[in-house]
C-alpha positions in Angstrom: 10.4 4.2 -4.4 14.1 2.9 -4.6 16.9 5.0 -3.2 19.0 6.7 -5.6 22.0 5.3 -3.4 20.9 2.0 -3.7 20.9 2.1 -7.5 24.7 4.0 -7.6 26.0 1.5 -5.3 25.1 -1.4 -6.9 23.0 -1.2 -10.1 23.5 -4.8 -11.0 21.6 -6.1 -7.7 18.7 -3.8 -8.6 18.1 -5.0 -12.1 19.1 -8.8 -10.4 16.6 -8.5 -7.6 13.7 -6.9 -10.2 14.1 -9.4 -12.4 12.3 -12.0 -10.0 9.1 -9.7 -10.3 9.7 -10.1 -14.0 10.3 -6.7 -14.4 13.6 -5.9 -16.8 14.9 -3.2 -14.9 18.2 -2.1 -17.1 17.6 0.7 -19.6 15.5 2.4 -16.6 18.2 2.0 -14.0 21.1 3.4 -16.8 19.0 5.7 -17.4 18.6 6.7 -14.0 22.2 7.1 -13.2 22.8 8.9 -16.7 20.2 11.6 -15.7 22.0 12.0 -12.2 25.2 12.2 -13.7 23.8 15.4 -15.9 22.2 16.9 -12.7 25.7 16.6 -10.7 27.5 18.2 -13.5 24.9 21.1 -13.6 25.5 20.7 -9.5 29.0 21.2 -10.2 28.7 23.7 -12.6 26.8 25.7 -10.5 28.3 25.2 -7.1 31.5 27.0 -9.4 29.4 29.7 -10.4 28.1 30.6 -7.0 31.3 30.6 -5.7 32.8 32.5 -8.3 29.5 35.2 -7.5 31.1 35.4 -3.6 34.5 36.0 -5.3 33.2 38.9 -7.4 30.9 40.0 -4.6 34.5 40.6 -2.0 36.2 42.1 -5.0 33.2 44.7 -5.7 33.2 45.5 -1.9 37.4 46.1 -2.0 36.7 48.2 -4.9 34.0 50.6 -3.6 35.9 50.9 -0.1 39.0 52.1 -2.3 36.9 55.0 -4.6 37.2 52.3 -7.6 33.3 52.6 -8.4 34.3 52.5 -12.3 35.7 49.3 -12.1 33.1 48.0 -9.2 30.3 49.0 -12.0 32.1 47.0 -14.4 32.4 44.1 -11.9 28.5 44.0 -11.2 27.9 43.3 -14.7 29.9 40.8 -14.7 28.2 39.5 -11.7 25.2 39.9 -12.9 25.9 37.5 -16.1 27.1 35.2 -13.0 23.5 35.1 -11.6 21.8 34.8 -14.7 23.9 31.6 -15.8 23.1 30.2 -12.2 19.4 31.4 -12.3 19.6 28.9 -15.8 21.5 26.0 -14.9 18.5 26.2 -11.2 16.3 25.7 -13.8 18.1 23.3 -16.1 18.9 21.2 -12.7 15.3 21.3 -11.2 14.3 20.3 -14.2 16.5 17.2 -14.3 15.6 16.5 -10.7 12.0 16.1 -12.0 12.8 13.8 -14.6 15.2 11.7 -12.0 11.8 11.4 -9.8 9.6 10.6 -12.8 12.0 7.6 -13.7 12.7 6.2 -10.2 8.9 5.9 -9.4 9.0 3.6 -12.6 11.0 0.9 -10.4 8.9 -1.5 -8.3 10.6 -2.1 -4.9 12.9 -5.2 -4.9 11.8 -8.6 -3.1 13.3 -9.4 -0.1 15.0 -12.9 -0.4 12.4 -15.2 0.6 10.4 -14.3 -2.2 10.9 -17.1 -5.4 10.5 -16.4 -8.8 7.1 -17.1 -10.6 5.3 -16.3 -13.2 1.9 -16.1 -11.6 -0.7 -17.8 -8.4 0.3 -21.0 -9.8 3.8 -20.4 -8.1 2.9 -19.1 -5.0 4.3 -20.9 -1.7 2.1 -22.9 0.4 3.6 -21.7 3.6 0.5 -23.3 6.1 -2.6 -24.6 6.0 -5.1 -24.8 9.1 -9.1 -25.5 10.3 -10.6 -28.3 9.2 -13.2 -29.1 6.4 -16.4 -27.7 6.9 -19.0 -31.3 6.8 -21.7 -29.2 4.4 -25.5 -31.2 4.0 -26.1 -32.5 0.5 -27.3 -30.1 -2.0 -24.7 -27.2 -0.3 -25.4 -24.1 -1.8 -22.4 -21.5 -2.9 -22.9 -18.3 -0.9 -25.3 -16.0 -3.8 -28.4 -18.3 -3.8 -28.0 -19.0 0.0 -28.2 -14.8 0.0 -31.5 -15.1 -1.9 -32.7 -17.8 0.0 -32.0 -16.0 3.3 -32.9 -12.5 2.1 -29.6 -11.2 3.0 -27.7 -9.6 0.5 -29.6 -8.2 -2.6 -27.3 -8.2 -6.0 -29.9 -7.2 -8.0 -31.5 -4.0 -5.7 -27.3 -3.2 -5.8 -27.8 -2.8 -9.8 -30.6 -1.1 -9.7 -29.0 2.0 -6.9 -25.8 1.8 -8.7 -24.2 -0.8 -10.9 -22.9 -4.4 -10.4 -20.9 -4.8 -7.6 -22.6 -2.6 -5.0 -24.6 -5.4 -3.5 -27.4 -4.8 -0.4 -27.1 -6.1 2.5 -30.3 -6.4 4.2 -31.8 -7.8 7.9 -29.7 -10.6 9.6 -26.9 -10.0 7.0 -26.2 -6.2 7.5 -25.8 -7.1 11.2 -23.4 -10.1 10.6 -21.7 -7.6 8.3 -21.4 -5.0 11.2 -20.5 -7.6 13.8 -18.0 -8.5 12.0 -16.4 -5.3 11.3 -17.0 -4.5 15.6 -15.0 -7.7 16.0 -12.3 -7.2 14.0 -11.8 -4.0 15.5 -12.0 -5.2 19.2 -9.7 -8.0 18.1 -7.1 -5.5 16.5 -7.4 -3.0 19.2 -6.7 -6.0 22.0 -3.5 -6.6 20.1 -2.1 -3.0 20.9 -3.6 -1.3 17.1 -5.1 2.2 18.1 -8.3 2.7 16.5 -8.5 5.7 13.9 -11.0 6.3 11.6 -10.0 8.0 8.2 -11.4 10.2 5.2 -12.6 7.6 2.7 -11.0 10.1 -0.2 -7.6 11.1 -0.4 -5.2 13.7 -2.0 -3.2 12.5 -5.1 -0.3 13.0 -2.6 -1.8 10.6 0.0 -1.8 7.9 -3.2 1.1 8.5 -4.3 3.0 8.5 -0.8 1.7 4.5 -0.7 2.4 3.8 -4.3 -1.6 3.9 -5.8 -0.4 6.3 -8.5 1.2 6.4 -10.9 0.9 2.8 -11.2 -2.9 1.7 -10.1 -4.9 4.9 -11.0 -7.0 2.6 -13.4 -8.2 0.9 -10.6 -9.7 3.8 -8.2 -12.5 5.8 -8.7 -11.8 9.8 -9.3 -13.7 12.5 -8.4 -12.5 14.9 -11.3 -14.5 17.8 -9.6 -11.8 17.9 -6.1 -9.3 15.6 -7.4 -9.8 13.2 -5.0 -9.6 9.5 -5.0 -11.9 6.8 -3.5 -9.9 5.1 -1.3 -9.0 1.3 -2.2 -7.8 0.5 1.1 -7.6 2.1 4.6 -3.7 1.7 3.8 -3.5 4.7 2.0 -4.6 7.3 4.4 -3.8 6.0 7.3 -0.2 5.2 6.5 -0.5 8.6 4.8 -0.4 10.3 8.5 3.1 9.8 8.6 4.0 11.2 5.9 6.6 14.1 5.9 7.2 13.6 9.6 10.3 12.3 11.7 9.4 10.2 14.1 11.6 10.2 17.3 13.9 7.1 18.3 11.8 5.8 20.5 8.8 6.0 19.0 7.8 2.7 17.7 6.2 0.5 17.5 3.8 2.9 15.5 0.7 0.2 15.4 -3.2 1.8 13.5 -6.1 -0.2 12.8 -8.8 1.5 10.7 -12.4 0.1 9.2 -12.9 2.0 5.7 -15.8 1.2 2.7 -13.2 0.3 -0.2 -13.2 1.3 -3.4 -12.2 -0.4 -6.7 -13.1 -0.5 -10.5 -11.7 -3.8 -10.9 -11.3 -3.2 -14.5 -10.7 -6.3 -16.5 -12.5 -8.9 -13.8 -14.8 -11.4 -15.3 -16.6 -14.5 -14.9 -17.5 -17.3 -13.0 -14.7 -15.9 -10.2 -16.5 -12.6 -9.8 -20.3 -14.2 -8.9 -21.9 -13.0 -5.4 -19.1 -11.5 -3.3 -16.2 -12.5 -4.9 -15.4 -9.3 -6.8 -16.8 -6.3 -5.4 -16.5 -2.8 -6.5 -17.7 -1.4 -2.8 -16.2 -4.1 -0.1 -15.7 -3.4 3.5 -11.9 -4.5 4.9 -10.4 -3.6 8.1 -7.1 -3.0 8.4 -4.0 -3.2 10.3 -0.9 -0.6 9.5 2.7 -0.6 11.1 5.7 1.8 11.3 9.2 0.4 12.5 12.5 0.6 12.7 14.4 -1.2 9.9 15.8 -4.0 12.2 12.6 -4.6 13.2 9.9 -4.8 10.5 10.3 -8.6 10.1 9.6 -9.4 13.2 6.6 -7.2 13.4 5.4 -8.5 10.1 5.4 -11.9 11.9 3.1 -11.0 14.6 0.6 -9.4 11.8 0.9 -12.6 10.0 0.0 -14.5 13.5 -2.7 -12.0 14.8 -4.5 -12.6 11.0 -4.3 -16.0 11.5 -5.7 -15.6 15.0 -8.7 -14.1 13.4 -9.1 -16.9 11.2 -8.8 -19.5 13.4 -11.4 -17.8 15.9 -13.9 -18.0 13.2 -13.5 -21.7 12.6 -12.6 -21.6 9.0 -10.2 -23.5 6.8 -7.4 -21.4 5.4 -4.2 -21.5 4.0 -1.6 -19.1 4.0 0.6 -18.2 0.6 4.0 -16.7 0.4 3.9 -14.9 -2.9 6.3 -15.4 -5.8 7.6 -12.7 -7.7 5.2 -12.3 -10.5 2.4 -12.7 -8.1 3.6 -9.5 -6.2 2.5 -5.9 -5.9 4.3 -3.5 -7.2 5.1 -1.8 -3.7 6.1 -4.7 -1.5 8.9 -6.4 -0.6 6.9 -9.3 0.1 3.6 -10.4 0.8 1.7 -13.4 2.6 -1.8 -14.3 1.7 -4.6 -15.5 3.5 -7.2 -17.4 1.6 -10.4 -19.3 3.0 -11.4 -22.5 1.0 -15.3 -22.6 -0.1 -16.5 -25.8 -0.2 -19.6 -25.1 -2.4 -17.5 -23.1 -4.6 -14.7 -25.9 -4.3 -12.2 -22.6 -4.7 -9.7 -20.8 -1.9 -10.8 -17.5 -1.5 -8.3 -14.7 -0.7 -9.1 -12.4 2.3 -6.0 -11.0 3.5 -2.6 -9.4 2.2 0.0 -8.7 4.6 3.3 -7.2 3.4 6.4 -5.5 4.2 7.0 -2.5 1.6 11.1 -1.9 3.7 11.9 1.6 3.1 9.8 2.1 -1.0 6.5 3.8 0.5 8.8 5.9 3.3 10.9 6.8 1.0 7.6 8.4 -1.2 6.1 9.4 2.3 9.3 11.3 3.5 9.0 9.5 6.7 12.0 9.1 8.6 13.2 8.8 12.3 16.1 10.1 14.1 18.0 7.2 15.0 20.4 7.2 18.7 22.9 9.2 16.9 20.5 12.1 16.0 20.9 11.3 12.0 17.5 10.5 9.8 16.6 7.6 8.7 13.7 5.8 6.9 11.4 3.5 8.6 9.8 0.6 7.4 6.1 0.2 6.4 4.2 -2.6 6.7 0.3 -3.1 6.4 -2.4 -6.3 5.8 -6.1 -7.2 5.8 -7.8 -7.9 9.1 -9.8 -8.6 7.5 -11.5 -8.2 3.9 -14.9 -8.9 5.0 -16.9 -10.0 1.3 -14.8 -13.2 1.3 -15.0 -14.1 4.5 -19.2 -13.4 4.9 -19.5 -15.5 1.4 -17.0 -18.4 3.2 -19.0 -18.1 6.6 -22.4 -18.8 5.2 -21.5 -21.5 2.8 -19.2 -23.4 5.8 -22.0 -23.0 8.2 -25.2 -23.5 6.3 -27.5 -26.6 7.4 -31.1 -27.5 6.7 -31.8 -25.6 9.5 -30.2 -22.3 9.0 -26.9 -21.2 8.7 -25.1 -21.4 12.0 -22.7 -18.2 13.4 -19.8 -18.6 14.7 -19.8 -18.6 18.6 -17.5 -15.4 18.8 -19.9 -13.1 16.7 -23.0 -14.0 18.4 -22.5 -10.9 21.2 -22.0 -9.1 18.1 -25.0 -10.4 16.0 -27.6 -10.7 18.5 -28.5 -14.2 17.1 -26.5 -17.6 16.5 -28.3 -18.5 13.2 -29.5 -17.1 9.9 -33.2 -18.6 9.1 
């Protein structure tokens, strides 16, 4: 979440700066600063009263040494109506506090200045494109009937165990799935990203330390029973093992990769954009989380952005990648770059990466901080992205490689796979 200091210092910027997510920030940040002007007052008022308690307390002590125990009595009543009034106005100020937290999670963090205003995808920056059309045989098929063809994925046996969008992956294609997590991994683990690998539930603290709640809790699933959560993304409990610590000066780069099952209800999706692998409900994604020091997160978002691409480009697919406008943004981030991967027999870009900076918003949720040269706290940075979503990029490999004879793999998974074509 936003900084309280950032919104006394300048309150205009804030509701400026939100406004290019479309979010009309002013009767929340006057709000804000009128409930944190009642919680200083009750500060003040009880910062007197405590101090008027010591007072009392040095008097009463004068008084007993000196026989005065009449008077001292008298005194510790008096005292005593001191602590109740401060036992109140705790109260009173906790409770404000609350309320100050309950309003400030309300803000979205504010784009960095790259990012434009927009309303929607439609306004998103094309910031590269790369690969090179995939020459498909006449008659290309989009990825779901080359599934059935193949006898790879089963949508329908995914219905039948659980609901739609829990597909099967069966034979040749639950080994291309595996290889490709394997690869990822090895890819991400080359690049300097220690492997972990994390609970696929998390606390409602973990989700709220990386922003899923209170603003996305419509979109995970809930175990009601252990008030858990599903996770949606190995983000959340991987950056989640930094919270409430302080990290020492030197060290950073703090650099995690994690493979997870993820988890989303994808309330609201339909049609034609949600056929085959799409829109998943179960998906597999691995992922790439970094903590750094502020004056160094945009560089380090820079590498992520070229190791995704790396990934990309080792796979021989067409991609673009998008800088995202304001209203195109999450909630949490600063800013975001997408990847997507074009499908030819879909004729439609495909997303299958987010990377973003989130600045100080999550670590300020998390509590994380480090100790910078001159020993006082600070927050770090967070950053995280996709590397990669695999549902996309499976449904993008076997449309762009299918031929009469099979559908080719990529050179670079075959040690993984086993085999260099699906037939």
């Amino acid at each position: 979440m936003l900084t309280l200091k950032m919104l006394r210092d300048d309150p205009d910027y804030v509701v400026r700066k939100l406004a290019i997510k479309n979010f009309d920030a002013r009767e929340i940040v006057d709000g804000i600063l009128a409930i944190d002007d009642e919680r200083k007052a009750l500060q003040t008022e009880s910062d007197a009263l405590l101090s008027e308690q010591k007072k009392q307390a040095a008097v009463i002590g004068s008084m007993m040494k000196e026989g005065r125990k009449a008077e001292a009595e008298e005194a510790k009543k008096t005292v005593a109506d001191l602590k109740a009034r401060s036992t109140e106005l705790l109260a009173r100020r906790e409770a404000k506090e609350k309320e100050l937290e309950a309003q400030l999670v309300l803000l979205p963090n504010i784009p960095c200045d790259l990012v434009v205003p927009g309303k929607g995808a439609e306004d998103n920056q094309i910031v590269k494109t790369g690969g090179e059309d995939p020459k498909l045989p006449e008659g290309a098929l989009p990825h779901w009937e080359l599934a059935k063809k193949y006898d790879i994925i089963d949508f329908d046996l995914g219905v039948k165990l659980t609901g739609a969008g829990f597909p099967v992956y069966k034979g040749k294609g639950a080994k291309l799935q595996r290889a490709l997590i394997s690869f990822f991994l090895d890819r991400n683990t080359a690049a300097g990203y220690t492997e972990v690998e994390p609970p696929v539930m998390v606390n409602a603290a973990s989700a709220y330390g990386t922003g899923q709640l209170p603003d996305k809790e419509a979109q995970m699933y809930y175990v009601g029973l252990d008030d858990f959560y599903l996770v949606p993304t190995a983000e959340v409990p991987v950056t989640n093992i930094f919270r409430d610590e302080i990290l020492d000066n030197n060290a950073f780069p703090q650099k995690m990769t994690a493979y997870t099952p993820c988890f989303r209800r994808e309330a609201g999706s339909y049609g034609k954009d949600v056929r085959g692998l799409n829109r998943l409900h179960q998906f597999d994604k691995v992922e790439i989380v970094r903590v750094e020091k502020p004056e160094n997160s945009y560089a380090a978002l820079d590498e992520m952005i070229a190791h995704v691409e790396s990934l990309v480009n080792a796979l021989g697919l067409k991609y673009r990648i998008l800088r995202l406008c304001g209203g195109d943004m999450s909630f949490t981030s600063a800013i975001t770059y997408d990847f997507e991967l074009w499908s030819a027999a879909q004729g439609r870009w495909l997303e299958i990466s987010s990377v973003s900076n989130f600045e100080t918003y999550q670590a300020n949720r998390l509590h994380l901080r480090y100790r910078d040269e001159s020993g006082k706290t600070q927050l770090c940075h967070t950053l995280n992205g996709s590397s990669l979503a695999l549902p996309r990029v499976v449904a993008a490999l076997l449309e762009d490689n299918q031929t009469p004879e099979g559908i080719i793999i990529p050179e670079v998974l075959r040690p993984y796979t086993g085999f260099d074509r699906i037939d």
